[in-house]
C-alpha positions in Angstrom: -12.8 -0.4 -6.9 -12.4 3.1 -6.4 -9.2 5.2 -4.7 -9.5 5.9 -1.1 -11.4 9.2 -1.2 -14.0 8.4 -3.6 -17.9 8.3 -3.3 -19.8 6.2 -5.8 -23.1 7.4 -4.3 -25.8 6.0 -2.6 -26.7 3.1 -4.6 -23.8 1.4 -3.6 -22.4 -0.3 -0.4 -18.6 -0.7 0.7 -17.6 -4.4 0.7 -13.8 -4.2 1.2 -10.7 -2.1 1.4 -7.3 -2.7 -0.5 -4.4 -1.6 -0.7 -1.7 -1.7 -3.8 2.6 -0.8 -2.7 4.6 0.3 -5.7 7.5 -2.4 -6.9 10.9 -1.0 -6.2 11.3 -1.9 -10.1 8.9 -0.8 -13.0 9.6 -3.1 -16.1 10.0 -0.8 -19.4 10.3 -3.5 -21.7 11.4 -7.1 -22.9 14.3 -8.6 -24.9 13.7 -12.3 -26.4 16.4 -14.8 -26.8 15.7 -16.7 -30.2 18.5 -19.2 -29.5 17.1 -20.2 -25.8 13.6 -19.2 -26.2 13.9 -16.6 -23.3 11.8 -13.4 -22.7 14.2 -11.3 -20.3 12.8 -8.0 -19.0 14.1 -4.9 -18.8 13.5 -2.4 -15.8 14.6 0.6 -14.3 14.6 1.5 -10.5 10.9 3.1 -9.5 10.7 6.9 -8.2 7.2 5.9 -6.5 9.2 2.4 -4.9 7.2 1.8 -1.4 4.2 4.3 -2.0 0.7 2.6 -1.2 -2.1 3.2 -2.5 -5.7 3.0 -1.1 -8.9 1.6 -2.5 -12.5 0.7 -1.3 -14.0 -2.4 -3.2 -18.0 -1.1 -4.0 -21.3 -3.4 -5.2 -24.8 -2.3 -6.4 -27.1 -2.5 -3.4 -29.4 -5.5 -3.6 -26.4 -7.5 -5.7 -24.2 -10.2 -4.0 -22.7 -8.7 0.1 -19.5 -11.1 -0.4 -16.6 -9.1 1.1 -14.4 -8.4 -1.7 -10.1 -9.0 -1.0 -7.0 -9.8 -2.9 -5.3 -13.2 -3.5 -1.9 -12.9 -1.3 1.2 -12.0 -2.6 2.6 -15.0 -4.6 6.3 -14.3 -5.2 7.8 -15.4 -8.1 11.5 -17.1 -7.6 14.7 -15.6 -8.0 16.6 -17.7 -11.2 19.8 -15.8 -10.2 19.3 -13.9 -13.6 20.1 -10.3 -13.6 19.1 -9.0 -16.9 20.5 -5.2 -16.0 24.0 -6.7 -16.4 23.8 -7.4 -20.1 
């Protein structure tokens, strides 16, 4: 994978495009809880929150022409904990 705008050369063919959106959180660290055995992460609100970013997926010419994608988006559920209020 390579951003939008880049050329790997001619020995290479273009089997995909992706693109990447910026969380509205980035996560700056982690706090475990030794009496509940929880890892709790700390974030902080993202300047770059919404900004995509673009990529072409590239392969070796004469390797495998599979188109190359991204899993969907899997969210993980809400547990109703807030850990920026502690």
């Amino acid at each position: 994978m390579l951003p939008n705008d880049d050329e790997p050369g001619k020995g290479f063919i273009e089997l995909g495009r992706l693109s990447r959106r910026e969380a509205d959180q980035l996560i700056i660290g982690y706090a475990f809880n030794l009496q509940t055995n929880e890892l709790i992460p700390k974030s902080v609100p993202n300047p770059g929150a919404g900004r995509e970013h673009l990529f072409r997926a590239w392969r070796l010419r004469g390797s495998s022409r599979k188109r190359v994608s991204m899993r969907q988006f899997q969210p993980i559920p809400d547990t109703g904990h807030d850990p920026t209020e502690e």
